[in-house]
N, C-alpha and C positions, 0 to 999 in steps of 0.2 A: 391166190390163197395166202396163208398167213406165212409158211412156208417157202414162196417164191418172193414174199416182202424182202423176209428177214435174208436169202440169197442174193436180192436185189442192191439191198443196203450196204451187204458184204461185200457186192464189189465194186458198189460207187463210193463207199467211205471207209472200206475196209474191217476187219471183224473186231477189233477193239471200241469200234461207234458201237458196232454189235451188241457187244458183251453190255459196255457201259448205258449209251441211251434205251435199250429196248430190253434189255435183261437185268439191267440196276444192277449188273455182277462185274465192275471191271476188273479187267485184269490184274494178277499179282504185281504188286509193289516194285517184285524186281524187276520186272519184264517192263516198266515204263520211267524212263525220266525224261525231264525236258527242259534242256536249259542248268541241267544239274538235279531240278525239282525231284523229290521222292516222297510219296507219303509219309515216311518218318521225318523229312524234315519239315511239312508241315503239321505234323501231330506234335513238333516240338516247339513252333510257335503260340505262348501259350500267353496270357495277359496280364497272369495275374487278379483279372478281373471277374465274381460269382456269373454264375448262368443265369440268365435273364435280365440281369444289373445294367442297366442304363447309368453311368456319371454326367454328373453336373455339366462336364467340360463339352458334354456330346453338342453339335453342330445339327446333323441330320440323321434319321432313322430311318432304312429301308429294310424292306422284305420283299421276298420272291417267291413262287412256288413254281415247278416242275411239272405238271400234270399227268399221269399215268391213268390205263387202266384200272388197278387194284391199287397202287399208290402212288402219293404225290410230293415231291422232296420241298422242303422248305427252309427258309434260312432267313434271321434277321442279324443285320451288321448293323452296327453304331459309328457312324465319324464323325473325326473329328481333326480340326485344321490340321493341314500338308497331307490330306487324301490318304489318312492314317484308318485304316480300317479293323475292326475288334467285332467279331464273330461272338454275337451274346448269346445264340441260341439257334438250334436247326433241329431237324427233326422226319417224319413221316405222317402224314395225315391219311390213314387207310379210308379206302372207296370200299364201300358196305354192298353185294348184293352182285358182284360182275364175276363170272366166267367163261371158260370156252365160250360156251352155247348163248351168252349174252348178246341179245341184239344189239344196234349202235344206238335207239332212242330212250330204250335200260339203262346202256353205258353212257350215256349222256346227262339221265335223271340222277344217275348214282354218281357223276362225279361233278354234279352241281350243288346237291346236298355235303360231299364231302367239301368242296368249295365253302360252303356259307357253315359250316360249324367251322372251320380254320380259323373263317373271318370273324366267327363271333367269340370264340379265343384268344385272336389276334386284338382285337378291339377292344376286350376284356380286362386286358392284362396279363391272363394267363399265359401267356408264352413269352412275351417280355416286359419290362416294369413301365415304358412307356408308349403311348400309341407310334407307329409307322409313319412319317411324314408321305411317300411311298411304299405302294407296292405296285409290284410286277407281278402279271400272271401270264404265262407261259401261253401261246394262242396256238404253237404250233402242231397237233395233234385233234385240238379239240375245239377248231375256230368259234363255232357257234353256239358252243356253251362258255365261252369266254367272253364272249360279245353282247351276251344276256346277261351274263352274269356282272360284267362291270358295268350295265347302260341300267340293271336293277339297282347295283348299290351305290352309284353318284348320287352324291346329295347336296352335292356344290361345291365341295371339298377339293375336289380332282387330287383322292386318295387312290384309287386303286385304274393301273395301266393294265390293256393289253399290248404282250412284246409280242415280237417273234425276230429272233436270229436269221441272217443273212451271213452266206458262203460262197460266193465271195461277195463282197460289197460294193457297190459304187454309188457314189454321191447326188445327191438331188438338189433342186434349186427349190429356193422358196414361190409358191403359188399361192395366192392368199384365199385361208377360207378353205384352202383344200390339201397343202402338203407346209409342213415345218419341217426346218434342218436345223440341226446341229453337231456338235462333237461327237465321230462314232457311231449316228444316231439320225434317223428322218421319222417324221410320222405322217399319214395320210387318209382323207378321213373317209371315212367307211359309210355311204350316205344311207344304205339302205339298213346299216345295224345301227348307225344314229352314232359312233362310238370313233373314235381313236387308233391306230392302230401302229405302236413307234416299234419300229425294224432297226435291228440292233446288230455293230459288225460284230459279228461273233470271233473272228479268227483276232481282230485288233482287241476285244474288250477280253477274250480268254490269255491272249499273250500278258496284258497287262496284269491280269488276275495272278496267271504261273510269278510274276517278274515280282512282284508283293509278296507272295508267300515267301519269294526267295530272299527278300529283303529283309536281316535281322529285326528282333521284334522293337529291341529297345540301342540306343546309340551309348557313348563313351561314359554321358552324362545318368544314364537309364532310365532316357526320356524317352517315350513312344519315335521310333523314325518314320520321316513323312514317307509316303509312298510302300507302308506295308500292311501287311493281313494279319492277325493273331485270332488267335481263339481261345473261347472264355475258359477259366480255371476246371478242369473237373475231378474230383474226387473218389477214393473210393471209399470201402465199409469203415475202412481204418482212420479214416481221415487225412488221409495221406492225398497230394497229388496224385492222378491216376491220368496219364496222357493215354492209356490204350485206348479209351474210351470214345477217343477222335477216331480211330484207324478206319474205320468204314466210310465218314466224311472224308478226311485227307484220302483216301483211294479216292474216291470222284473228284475231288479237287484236281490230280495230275491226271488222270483219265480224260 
């Protein structure tokens, strides 16, 4: 039952996976730091930079999405040289038509539809000024709509990845034709979905994540420092900076 999942979860990864992956509620700000990391001190990471703005200086453009039942967390970062990362835009992209009583072939149609409106916003423009060199989409929850769904929108590009996160990690050798390695990273190919499928260390690529946000935004010079995270300018009615407006991302980000 749904029920025995969520006890199950609780006590192989304890109740802040809880709260955070399956409840999208993580826990109060005070109750987590790591490494120092708090949501206010990444809500104070800011860039400078409008929401959605892409600069000139940009390098590479990725995006990710999260996959949920009822909704799906999204994010597009901009880098650019010394693995400097500038958060242009994140968001939720709501799944239309699931509840309790939702079968899984429902919840499977409803969060493939919610998938390709993302993507044709994403591709758009409309959620940032320029297209994605990458995206990642989240495969662990909802394998086989993520396997259709990127083996549909290949078009030669090899835009858009299915990941999934590995706890603990261990290393693979290269097999040609059937597995790639890399940094933090292997993939292996999925013969009967036709599709890709790169397994990401979760525990080595989140540490590096918290260790960026913790790394000031700008150095002596108040040049971008390499090896850090910020997030784009936000506003409020007054025209004023308005950093509150991160606090619900910076909670997921130390959770």
């Amino acid at each position: 039952s749904t029920f025995q999942r969520v006890l199950n979860n609780a006590a192989d990864n304890g109740w802040n996976y809880v709260w955070c992956e399956l409840q999208n509620d993580p826990p109060d700000d005070r109750k987590v730091e790591t490494i120092g990391l708090t949501a206010a001190k990444v809500m104070s990471r800011v860039s400078g930079i409008k929401q959605k703005e892409i600069t000139v200086d940009s390098g590479l453009v990725t995006a990710a999405i999260d996959l949920g039942k009822y909704a799906c967390h999204w994010g597009v970062v901009d880098w650019v040289e010394g693995l400097t990362g500038r958060v242009a835009n994140y968001g939720v992209a709501e799944v239309h038509g699931t509840g309790t009583e939702t079968d899984r072939t429902q919840t499977h149609m409803a969060i493939r539809s919610s998938l390709m409106r993302w993507r044709e916003e994403l591709l758009g423009g409309e959620l940032c000024d320029r297209k994605p060199d990458i995206v990642l989409i989240d495969s662990g929850d909802f394998t086989d709509v993520v396997y259709s769904f990127v083996k549909e929108v290949q078009d030669g590009t090899n835009t858009f990845f299915a990941i999934k996160g590995l706890s603990p990690y261990r290393t693979y050798r290269d097999i040609a034709g059937k597995t790639i390695t890399g940094h933090h990273w292997h993939a292996n190919l999925q013969p009967k979905a036709g599709v890709w499928l790169y397994s990401l260390d979760s525990d080595g690529l989140k540490s590096l994540v918290h260790q960026m946000w913790a790394t000031p935004t700008f150095d002596e010079a108040q040049q971008f420092s390499p090896l850090s995270l910020s997030l784009f300018s936000a506003f409020g009615q007054d025209g004023k900076p308005d950093t509150r407006r991160h606090r619900a991302f910076a909670k997921h980000q130390v959770a």
